[in-house]
C-alpha positions as CSV (number, residue, x, y, z in Angstrom):
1,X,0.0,0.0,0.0
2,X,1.3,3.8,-0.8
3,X,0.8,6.5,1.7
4,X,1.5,9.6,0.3
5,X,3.9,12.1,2.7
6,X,3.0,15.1,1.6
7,X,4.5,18.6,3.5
8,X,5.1,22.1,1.8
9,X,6.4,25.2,3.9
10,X,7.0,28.4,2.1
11,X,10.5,29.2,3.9
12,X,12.7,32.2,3.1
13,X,12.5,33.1,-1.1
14,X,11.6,29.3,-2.1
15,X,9.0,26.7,-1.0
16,X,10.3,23.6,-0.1
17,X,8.6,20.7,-1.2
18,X,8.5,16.9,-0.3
19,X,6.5,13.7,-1.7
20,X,7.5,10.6,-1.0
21,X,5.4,7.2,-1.5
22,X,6.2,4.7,1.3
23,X,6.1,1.4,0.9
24,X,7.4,-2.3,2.4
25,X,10.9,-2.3,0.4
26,X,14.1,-1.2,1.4
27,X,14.3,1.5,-1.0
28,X,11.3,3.4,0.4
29,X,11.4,2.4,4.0
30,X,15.0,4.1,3.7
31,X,13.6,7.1,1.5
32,X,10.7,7.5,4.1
33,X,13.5,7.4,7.2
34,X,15.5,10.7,5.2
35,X,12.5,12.5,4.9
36,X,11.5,12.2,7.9
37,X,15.4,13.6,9.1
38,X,14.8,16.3,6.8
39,X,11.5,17.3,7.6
40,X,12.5,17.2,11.7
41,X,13.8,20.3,11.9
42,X,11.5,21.8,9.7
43,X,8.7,24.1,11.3
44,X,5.4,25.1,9.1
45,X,3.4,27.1,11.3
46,X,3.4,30.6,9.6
47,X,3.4,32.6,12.5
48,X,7.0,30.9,14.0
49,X,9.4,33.3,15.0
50,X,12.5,32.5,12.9
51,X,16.0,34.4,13.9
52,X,19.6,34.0,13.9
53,X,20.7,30.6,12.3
54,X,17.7,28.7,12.1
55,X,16.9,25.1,9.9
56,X,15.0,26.6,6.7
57,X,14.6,22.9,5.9
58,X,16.0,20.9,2.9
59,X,17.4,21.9,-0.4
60,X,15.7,22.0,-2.7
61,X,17.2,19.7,-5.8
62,X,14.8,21.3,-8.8
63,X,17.5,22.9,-11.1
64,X,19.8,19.9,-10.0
65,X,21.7,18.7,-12.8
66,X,20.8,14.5,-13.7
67,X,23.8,13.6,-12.6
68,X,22.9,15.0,-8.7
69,X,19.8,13.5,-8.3
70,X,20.5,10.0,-9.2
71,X,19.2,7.0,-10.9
72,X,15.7,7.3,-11.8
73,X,15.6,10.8,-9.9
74,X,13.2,13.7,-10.9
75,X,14.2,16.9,-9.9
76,X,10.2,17.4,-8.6
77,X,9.9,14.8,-7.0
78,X,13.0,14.9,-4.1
79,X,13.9,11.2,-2.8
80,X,12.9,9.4,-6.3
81,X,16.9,9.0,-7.1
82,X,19.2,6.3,-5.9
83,X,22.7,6.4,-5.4
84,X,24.4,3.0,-5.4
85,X,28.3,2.6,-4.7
86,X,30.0,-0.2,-6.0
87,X,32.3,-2.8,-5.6
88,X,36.2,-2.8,-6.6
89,X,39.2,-4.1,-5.5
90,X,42.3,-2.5,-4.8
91,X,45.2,-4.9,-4.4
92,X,43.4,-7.6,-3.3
93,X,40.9,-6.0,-1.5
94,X,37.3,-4.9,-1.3
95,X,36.5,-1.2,-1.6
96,X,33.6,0.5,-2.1
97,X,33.1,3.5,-4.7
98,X,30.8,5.9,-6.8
99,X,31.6,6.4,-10.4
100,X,30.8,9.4,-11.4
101,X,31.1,10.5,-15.0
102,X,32.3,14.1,-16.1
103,X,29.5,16.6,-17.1
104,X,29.0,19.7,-18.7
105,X,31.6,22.2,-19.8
106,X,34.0,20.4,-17.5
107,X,33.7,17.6,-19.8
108,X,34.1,19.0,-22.4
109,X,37.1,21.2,-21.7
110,X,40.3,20.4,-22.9
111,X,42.2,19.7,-19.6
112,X,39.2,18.7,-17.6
113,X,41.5,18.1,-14.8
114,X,42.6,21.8,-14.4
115,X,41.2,23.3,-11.7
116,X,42.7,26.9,-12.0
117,X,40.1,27.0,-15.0
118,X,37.4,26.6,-13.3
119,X,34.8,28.6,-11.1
120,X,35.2,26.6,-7.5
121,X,33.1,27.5,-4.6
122,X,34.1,27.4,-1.2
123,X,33.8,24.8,1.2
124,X,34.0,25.5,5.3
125,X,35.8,22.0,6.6
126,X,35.2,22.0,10.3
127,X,38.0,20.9,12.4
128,X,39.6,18.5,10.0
129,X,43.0,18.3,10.8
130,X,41.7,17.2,15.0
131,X,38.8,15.0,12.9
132,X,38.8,11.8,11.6
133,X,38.5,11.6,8.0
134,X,34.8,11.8,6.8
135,X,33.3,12.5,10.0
136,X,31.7,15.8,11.8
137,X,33.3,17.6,14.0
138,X,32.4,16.9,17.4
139,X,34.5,19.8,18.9
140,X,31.1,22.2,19.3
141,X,29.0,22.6,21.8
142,X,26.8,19.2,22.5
143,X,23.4,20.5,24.4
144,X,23.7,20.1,27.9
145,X,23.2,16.0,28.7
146,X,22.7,15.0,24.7
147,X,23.0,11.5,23.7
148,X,22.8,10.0,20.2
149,X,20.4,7.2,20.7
150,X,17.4,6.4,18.9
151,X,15.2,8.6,20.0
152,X,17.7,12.0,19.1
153,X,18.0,10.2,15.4
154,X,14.0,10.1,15.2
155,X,13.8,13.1,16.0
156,X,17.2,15.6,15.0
157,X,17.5,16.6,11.3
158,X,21.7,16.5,12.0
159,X,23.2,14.9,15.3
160,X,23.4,17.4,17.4
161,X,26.9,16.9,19.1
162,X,28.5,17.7,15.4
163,X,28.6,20.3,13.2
164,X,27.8,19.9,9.6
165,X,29.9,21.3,7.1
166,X,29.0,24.7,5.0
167,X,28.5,24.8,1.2
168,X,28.3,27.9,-0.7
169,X,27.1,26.8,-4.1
170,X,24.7,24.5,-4.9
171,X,24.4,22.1,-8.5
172,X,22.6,24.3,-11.1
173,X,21.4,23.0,-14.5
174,X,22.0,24.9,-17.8
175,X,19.3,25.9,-20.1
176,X,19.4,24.3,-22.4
177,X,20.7,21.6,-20.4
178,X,24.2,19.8,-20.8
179,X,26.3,23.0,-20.9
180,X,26.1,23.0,-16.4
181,X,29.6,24.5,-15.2
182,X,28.4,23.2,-11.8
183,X,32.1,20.6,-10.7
184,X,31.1,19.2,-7.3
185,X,35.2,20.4,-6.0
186,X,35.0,23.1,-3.1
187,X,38.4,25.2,-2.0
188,X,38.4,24.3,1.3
189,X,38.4,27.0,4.4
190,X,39.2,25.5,7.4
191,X,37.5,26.6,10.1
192,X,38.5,26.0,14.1
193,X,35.8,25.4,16.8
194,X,36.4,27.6,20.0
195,X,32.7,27.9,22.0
196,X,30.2,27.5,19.2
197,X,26.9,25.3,19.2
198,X,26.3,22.4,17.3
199,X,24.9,23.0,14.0
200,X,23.8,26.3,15.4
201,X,26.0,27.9,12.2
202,X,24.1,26.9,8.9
203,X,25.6,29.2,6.3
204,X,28.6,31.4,5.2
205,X,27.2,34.7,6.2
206,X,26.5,33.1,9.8
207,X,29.6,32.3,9.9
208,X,31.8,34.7,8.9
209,X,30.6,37.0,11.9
210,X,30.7,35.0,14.5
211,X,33.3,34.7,17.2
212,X,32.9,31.4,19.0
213,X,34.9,30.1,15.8
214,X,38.2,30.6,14.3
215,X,39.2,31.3,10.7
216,X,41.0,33.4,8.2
217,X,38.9,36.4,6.7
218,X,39.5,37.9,3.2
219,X,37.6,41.2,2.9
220,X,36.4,42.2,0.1
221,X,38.0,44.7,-1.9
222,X,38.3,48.4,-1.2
223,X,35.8,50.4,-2.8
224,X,34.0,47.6,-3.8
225,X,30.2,47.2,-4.0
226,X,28.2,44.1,-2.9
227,X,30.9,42.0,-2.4
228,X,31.4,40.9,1.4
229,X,33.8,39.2,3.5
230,X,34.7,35.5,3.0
231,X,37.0,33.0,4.5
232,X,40.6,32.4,3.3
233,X,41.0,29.2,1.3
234,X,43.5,26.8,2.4
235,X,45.0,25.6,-0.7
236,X,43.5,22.6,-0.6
237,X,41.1,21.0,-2.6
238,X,37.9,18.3,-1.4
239,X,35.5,16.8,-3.3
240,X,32.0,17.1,-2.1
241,X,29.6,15.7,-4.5
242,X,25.9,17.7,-3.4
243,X,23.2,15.5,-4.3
244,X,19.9,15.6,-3.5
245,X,19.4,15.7,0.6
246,X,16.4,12.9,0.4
247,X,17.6,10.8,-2.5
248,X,18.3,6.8,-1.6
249,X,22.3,6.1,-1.0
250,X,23.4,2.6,-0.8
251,X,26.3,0.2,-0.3
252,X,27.6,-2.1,-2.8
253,X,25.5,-4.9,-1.3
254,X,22.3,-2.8,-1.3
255,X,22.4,-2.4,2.1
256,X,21.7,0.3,4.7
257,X,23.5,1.1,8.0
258,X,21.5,-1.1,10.3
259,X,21.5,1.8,12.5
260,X,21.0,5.0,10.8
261,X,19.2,3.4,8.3
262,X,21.2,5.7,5.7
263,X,24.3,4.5,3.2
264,X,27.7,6.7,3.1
265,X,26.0,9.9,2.5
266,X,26.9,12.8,4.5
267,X,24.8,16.3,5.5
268,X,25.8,20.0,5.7
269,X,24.2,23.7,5.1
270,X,24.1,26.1,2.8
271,X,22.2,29.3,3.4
272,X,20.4,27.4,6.3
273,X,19.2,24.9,4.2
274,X,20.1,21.1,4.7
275,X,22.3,19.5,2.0
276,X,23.1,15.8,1.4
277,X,26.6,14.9,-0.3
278,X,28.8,12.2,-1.5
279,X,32.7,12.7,0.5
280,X,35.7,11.9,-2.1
281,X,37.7,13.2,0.6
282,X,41.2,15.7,-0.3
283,X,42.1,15.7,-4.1
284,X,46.1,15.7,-4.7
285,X,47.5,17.8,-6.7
286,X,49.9,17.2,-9.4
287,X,53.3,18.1,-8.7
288,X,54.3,19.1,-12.0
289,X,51.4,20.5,-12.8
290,X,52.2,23.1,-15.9
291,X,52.7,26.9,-14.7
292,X,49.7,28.4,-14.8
293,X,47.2,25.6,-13.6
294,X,46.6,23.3,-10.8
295,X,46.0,19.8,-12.2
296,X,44.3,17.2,-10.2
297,X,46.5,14.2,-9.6
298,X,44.7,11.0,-10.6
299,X,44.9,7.2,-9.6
300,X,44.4,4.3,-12.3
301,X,40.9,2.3,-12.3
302,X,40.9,-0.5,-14.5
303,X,37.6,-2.3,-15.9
304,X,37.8,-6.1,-18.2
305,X,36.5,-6.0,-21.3
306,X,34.9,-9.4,-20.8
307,X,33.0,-10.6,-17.6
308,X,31.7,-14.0,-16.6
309,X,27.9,-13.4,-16.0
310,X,26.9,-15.9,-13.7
311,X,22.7,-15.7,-14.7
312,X,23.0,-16.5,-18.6
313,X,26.1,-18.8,-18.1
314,X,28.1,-16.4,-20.7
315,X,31.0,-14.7,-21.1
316,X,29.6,-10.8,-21.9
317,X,31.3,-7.4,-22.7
318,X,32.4,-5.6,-19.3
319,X,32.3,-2.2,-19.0
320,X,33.1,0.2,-15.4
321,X,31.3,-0.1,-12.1
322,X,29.8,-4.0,-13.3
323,X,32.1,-4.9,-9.8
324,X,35.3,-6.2,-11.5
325,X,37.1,-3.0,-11.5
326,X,40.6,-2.5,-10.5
327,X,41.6,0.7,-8.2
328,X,45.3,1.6,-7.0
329,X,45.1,2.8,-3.7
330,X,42.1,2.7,-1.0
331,X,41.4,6.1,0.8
332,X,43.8,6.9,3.6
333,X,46.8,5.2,1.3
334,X,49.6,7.7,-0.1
335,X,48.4,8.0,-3.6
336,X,44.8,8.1,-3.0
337,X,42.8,10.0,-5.2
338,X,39.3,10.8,-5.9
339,X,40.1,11.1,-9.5
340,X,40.4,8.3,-11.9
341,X,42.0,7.9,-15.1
342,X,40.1,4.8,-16.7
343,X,41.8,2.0,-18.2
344,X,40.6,-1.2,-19.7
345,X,42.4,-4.3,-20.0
346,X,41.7,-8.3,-21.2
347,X,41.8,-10.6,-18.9
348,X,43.0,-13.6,-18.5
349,X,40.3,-16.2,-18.7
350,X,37.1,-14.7,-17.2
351,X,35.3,-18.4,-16.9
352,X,38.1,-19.3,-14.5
353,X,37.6,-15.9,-12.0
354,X,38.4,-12.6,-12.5
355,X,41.8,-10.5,-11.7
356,X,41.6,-9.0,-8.1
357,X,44.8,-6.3,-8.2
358,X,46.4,-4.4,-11.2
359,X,49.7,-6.6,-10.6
360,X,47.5,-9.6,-12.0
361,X,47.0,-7.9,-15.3
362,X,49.5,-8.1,-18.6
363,X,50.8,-4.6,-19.3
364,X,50.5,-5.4,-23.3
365,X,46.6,-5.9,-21.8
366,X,46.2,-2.3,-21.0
367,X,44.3,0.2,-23.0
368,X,44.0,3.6,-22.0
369,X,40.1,4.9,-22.7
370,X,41.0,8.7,-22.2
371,X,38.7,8.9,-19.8
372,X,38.4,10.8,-16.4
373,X,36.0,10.0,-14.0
374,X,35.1,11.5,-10.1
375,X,35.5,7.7,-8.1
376,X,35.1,8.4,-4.5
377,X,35.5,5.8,-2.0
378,X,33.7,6.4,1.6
379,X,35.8,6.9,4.9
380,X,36.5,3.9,7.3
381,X,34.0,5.9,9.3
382,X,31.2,4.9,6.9
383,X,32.2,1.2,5.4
């Protein structure tokens, strides 16, 4: 049976809009748990006194670009879009990752992997050199006796003894579509927790004026009009894939976390809104990057050409993300990267099992596709 979950508030300059069906399967059950996060801090009685900081509910993904919203998503219908990682194997052993083709005028560039080409927004990276990769910082403010149990992840949008990261550009479709110059990589600005509340700071204007945190200011320009104060990049670089905030995530196996009920997504702000995204973690730079540009430095993925499928009982064409690829380094390794050049190669016999690290494959076997692709792999914190 369908039950329709209907709610619209008209919050700020936009009306943010949720319908989700809810049904027995996995899918929904886990679509109906994210709306439910997203809708919890989210207040629809007109007359509510809204200052300071305050939760202006979820992004809304309509000008999202495909890509953002997922597999079978629709931009007006939030939650109809899955995200599914895959399996690959790096040396031997399991990882997990997205594949994530190149889009728009990024795409079609000529160096798609110069960055000093492209318009990057900022990202604000809480804490992240006294935080483990891929998590929240938990050096805010907690609420006075706050525990994470079941009933805080009923009923909190965010966990309340973290901060979620800040965004300051959202995806944003081209018209006509296909030209977006929306690249999901942020310049990160790190910023240092001293006395502030969690998740009380939900946007770059917030925080720029506070002073329970700590960060390096870059004021605008003198004489200039309309342009304020921002924070100081860091030099580096993170890629934060935004995707739609309700939109299904899963594990390779199809699986949820058994307790979040959510996959390796993560959650932030921008402009008080609540934003779900996909964590590739730091992108390396080349060294020898030509002067003039910053290049992303890449790691190799791999894919056979021919695959054993197990249902027909056949030998058929492979192609990336089938779960045979091949991947140099797992996050956390010197030489990860978030960036992938894609190779194809020919395996050895794929009726008698499949190559499991990139030593296993003939060098004479290796063909170079020309292809880049985003290929994050989740933190520990999330396998």
């Amino acid at each position: 049976m369908f039950w329709p979950l209907i709610r619209l508030c008209p919050v700020g300059p936009k009306r943010v809009e949720f319908l989700m069906p809810v049904t027995t399967t996995s899918r929904f059950r886990s679509g109906a748990l994210v709306l439910v996060l997203l809708l919890g801090g989210l207040a629809c009685n007109p007359f509510e006194r809204r200052s300071g900081s305050y939760s202006a509910g979820a992004v809304d993904p309509i000008r999202f670009p495909a890509p953002y919203l997922g597999e079978g998503g629709d931009p007006k219908r939030p939650g109809s879009g899955r995200f599914q990682y895959v399996t690959a194997y790096a040396r031997g052993l399991t990882v997990a990752y997205y594949p994530l083709r190149l889009t728009g005028e990024q795409a079609k560039a000529s160096d798609p992997l110069d960055l000093s080409k492209l318009s990057l927004p900022l990202g604000y990276h809480f804490d992240p050199m006294q935080t483990p990769d891929g998590q929240d910082s938990a050096r805010c403010v907690a609420p006075s006796g706050y525990v994470y149990d079941q009933e805080a992840r009923r009923r909190d949008a965010l966990r309340q003894d973290r901060q979620g990261n800040i965004f300051t550009a959202l995806p944003t479709e081209s018209d006509p579509p296909g030209q977006t110059a929306y690249v999901p990589v942020v310049r990160e600005v790190t910023v240092s927790s001293l006395s502030n509340r969690c998740q009380d700071s939900k946007s770059e204007e917030d925080l720029i004026g506070r002073d329970d945190v700590s960060l390096s200011r870059v004021p605008p320009p003198e004489g200039s009009v309309g342009l304020a104060t921002t924070g100081r990049p860091s030099g580096r670089y993170l890629l934060w894939i935004l995707i739609d905030p309700a939109a299904e995530v899963l594990f390779p196996d199809g699986m949820l976390d058994k307790t979040t009920q959510l996959g390796p997504q993560r959650f932030g702000w921008f402009n008080q809104y609540l934003t779900g995204y996909l964590d590739g973690g730091v992108i390396p730079i080349a060294p020898l990057s030509p002067p003039g540009t910053t290049r992303m430095a890449t790691q190799r993925i791999l894919f056979p050409v021919r695959v054993w499928d197990s249902s027909s009982g056949q030998v058929v064409p492979g192609s990336l993300g089938m779960g045979f690829d091949l991947l140099e380094f797992r996050r956390g390794e010197t030489g990860y990267s978030p960036i992938c050049q894609v190779f194809s190669f020919e395996p050895h016999d794929p009726t008698l099992g499949f190559e499991k690290s990139i030593a296993e494959v003939d060098p004479l076997r290796i063909t170079d596709t020309g292809e880049v692709v985003y290929c994050p792999q989740p933190s520990a914190a999330s396998r």
